[in-house]
N, C-alpha and C positions, 0 to 999 in steps of 0.2 A: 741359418735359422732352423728351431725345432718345428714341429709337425703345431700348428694352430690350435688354439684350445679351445675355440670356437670353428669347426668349420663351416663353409660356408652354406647357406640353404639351400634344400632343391628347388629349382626353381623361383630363385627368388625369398624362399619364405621357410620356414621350421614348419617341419613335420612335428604331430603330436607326438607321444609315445602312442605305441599300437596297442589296441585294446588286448586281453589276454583271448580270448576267441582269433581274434590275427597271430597273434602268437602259435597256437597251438592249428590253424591252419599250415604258416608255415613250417610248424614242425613234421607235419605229416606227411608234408612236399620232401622236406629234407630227408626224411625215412624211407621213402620212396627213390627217389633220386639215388641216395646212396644204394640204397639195395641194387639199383638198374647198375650202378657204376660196378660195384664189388662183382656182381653177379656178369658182369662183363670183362672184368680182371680174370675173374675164375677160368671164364672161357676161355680167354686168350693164352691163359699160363695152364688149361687140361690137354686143348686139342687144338691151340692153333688159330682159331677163327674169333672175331668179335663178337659179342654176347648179340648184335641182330643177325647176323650171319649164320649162328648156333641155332635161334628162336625160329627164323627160316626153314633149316633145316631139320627141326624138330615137328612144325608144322605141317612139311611135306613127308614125313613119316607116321602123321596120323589120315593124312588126306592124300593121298599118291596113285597115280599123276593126277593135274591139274593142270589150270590154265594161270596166267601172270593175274590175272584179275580175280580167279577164284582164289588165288595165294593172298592178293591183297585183304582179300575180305576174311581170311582166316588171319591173318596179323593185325585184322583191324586199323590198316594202313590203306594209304593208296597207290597206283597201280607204276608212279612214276618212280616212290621210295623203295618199291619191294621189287623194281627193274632192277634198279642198281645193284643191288645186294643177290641178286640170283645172276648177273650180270658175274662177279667175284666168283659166286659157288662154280658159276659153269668152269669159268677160268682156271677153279683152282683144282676141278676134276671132281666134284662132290654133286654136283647135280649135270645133269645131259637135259638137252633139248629133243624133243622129235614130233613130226607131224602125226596126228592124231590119224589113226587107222580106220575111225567113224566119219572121221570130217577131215578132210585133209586141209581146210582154211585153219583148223584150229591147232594150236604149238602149244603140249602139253610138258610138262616139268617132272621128273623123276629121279629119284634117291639111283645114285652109281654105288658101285660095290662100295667104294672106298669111301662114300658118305655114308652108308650103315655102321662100316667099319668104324666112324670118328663116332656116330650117335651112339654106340654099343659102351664108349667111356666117358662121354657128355654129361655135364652138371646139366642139370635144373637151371631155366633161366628165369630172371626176376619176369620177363612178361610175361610168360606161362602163370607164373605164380598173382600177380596182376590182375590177367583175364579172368582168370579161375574165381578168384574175389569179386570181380565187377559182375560174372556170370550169377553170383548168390545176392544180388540188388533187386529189390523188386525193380519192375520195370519206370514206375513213378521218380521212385531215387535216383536211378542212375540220367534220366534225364532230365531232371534237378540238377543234380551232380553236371552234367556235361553243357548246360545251359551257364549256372554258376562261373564253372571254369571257364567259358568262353567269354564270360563279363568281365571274370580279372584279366583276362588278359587282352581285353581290350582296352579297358580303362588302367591298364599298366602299362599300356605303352608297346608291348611284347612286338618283337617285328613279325610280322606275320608271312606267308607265303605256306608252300608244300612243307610239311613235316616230314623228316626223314625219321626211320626207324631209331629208335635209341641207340645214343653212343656208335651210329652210322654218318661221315660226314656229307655225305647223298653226291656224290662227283663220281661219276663213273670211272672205272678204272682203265689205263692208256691201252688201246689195243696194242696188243704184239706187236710184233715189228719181222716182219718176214724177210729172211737172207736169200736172196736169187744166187745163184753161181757166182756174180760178178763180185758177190761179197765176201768170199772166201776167200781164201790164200792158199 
């Protein structure tokens, strides 16, 4: 059999056609979205690293060092999604960890040679370009704005939990694996 010509309702029922104001809603998701997506391609295929990985790292080169939590609130993320992904940088030799020389309870976050070295040929990320827009909102709109989104994506169903950074799948990466003697030959 071919594909139905009628398919079946959501939920039971037909949906209207969406008013043109839904329309042009989600067109400006879709213009967004893709910007995040291309502008994460970019990354991947200039220097290597995923467009949050890049946005990370961009961040801690206007603000450096810092702490996990003061990073979160520069990505406008929070402190479990922007773990993960500084979690990678460390791994990948792009950022180092070390105990704060004021406070030594507190673990500040810092650019290594070879992460200035990747930012030195680093595109532009769509969430810089983003923030930078949402930064020129009065303050009234933008929490319109964030009120709004949070209504469709309740009354859509959207699953909810921690958001991870864009185009980030938020799963930490496997630790090492450490060779003793015994594993040698």
């Amino acid at each position: 059999m071919g594909a139905q010509a009628n398919p079946p309702a959501v939920a039971g029922r037909r949906r209207k056609a969406a008013p043109a104001e839904a329309r042009e809603v989600l067109n400006s998701l879709r213009h967004i979205v893709r910007s995040l997506r291309v502008s994460s391609r970019d990354a991947e295929q200039q220097v290597g690293l995923s467009g949050a990985q890049l946005f990370v790292l961009q961040c801690l080169e206007r603000q450096s060092p810092c702490s996990v939590n003061e990073l979160a609130a520069h990505t406008a993320t929070d402190q479990s999604s922007v773990s993960v992904v500084v979690s990678r940088l460390v791994a990948s030799g792009h950022l180092k960890r070390a105990t704060s020389k004021v406070d030594r309870r507190r673990v500040e976050l810092s650019l290594t040679r070879a992460g200035r070295a990747l930012l030195e040929r680093a595109p532009e990320t769509a969430q810089d370009r983003l923030l930078n827009g949402l930064s020129k909102l009065k303050k009234s709109e933008i929490a319109a704005l964030a009120k709004l989104l949070a209504k469709v994506v309740e009354l859509a169903d959207v699953p909810s939990g921690e958001p991870s950074l864009f185009f980030e799948d938020g799963s930490a990466p496997a630790p090492a694996k450490r060779r003793g003697s015994h594993g040698r030959k």
